[in-house]
C-alpha positions as CSV (number, residue, x, y, z in Angstrom):
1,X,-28.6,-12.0,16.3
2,X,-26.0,-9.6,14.9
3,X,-24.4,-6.7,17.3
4,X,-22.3,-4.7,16.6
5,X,-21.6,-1.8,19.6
6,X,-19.5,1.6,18.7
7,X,-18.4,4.0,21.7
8,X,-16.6,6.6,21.0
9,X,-15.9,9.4,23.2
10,X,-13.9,12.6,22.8
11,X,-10.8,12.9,24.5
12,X,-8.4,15.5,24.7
13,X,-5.5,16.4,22.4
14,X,-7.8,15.8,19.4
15,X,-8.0,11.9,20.1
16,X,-11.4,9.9,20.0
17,X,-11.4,7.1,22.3
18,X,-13.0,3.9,20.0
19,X,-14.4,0.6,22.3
20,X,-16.1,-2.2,19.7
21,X,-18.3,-5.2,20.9
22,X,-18.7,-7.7,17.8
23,X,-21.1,-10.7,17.7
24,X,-19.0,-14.0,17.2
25,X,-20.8,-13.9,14.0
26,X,-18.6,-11.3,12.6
27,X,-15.5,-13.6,13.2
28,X,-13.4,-13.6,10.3
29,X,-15.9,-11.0,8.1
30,X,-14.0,-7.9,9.6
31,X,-11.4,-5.7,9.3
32,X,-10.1,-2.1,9.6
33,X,-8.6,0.5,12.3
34,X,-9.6,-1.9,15.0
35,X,-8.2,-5.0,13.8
36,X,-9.2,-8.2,12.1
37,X,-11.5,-9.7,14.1
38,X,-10.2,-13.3,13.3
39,X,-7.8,-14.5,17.0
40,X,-4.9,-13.7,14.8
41,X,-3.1,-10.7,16.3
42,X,-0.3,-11.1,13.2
43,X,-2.6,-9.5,10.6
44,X,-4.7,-6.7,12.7
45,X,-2.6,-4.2,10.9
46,X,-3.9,-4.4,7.7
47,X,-4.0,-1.1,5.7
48,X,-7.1,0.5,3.6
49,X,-5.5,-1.4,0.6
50,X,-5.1,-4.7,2.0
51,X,-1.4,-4.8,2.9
52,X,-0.5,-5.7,6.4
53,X,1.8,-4.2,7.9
54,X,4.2,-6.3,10.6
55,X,2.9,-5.1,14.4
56,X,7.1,-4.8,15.1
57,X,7.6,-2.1,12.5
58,X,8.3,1.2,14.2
59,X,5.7,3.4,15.2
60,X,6.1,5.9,12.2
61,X,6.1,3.1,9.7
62,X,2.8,2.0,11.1
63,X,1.5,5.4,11.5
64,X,2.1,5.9,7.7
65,X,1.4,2.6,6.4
66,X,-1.4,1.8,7.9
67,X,-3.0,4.4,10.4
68,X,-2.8,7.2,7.6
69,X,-4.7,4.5,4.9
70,X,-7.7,5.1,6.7
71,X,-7.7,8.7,6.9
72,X,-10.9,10.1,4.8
73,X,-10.9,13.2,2.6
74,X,-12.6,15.9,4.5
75,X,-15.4,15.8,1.7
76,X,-16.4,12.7,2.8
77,X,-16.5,13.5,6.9
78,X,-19.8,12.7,8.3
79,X,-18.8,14.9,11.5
80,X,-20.5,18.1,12.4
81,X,-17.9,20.7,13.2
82,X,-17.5,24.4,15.5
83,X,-18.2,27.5,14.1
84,X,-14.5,28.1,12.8
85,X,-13.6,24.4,12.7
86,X,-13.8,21.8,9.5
87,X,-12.7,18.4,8.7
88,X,-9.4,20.1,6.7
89,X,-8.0,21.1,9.9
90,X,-8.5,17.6,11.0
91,X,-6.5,16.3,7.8
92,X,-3.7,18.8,8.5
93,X,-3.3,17.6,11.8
94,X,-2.7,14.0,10.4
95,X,-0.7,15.0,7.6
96,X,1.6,16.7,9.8
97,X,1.5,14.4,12.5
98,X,4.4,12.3,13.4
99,X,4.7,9.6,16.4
């Protein structure tokens, strides 16, 4: 049996809080913003393109090098938004984000 458990919550400060539960059968097949689901914390930081980057870098470096990789066009959101909100604001907020 495969399971795989997403819950994500809204949080303040325009952060979602992300909690994953993966099936031992995924071990080894994954990869992404929460890690590589492999018992290897030396390569969870791997980046949209495949490059990982070293979990000592500084926090900007891995902002940029790996947390921005994943961010989506707003085209491609799957998120309903406010009257008055959109998935651009959301990109500007990351674009001008810095740790």
């Amino acid at each position: 049996q495969i399971k795989l458990v997403l819950t994500i919550s809204p949080s303040t400060a325009l952060v979602l809080n992300v909690a994953a539960s993966v099936a031992e059968t995924f071990r080894g097949r994954t990869y992404g913003l929460l890690g590589t689901y492999d018992g290897n914390s030396t390569n969870d930081l791997r980046s949209s393109n495949g490059i990982i980057v070293n979990s000592n870098a500084l926090p900007e470096q891995i902002h940029q090098q790996f947390g921005v990789t994943w961010a989506i066009r707003p085209n491609a959101s799957v998120f309903y938004y406010d009257l008055g909100q959109s998935a651009q604001f959301f990109e500007d907020q990351n674009r001008l984000f810095v740790p």
